[in-house]
N, C-alpha and C positions, 0 to 999 in steps of 0.2 A: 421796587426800584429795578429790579434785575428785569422783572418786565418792560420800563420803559427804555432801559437798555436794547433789551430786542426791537422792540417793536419800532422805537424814533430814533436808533442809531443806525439800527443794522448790525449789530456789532453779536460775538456771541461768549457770553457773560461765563463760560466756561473754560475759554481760552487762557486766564489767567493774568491777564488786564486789571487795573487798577481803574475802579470809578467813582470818580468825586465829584458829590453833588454839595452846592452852596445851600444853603436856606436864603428864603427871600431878605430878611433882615439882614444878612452876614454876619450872624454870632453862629451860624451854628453851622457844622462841614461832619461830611458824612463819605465812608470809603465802603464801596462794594468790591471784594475778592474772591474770587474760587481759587481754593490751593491745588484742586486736583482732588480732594479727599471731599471737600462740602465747603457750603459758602458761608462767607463771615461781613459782618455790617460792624462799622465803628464809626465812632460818632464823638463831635468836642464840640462842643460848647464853650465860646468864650465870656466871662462874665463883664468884662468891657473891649469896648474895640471891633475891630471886625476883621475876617481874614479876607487879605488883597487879592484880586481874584482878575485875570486879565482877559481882555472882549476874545469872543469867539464868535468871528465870522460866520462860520458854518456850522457851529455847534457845536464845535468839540474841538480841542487844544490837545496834542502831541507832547510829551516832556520828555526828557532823557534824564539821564545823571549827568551831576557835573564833576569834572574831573576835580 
C-alpha cells in the first residue's frame, strides 16, 4: 500500500499523512500511517453495511477536522 502511495500518488507515505483505502465491496477500509517512528496499517471490517465513501475526481480527497 505505501507503495502504491508513492508510486500513483506522488505523495511521500513518511510525511505523516493519513491513507484510506476502500476495499472493492465497501465492508472493508484500511488506514496507512507513519508516526515518525514506523509505519502502522489498520483495518475494519464491517459485518453488514458499507462505509460511505465520496467520488474523487482526481484520485484523492483532502479532509480536515470539523470544528
Amino acid at each position: 500500500m505505501a507503495l502504491q502511495v508513492q508510486q500513483s500518488l506522488n505523495k511521500d507515505v513518511h510525511a505523516g499523512d493519513l491513507y484510506v483505502f476502500r476495499g472493492r465491496s465497501g465492508s472493508l477500509c484500511k488506514i496507512l500511517w507513519h508516526d515518525g517512528l514506523g509505519m502502522s496499517l489498520y483495518s475494519k471490517r464491517l459485518e453488514r453495511g458499507r462505509f460511505v465513501w465520496p467520488s474523487a475526481k482526481d484520485g484523492t480527497i483532502a479532509i480536515s477536522a470539523s470544528a
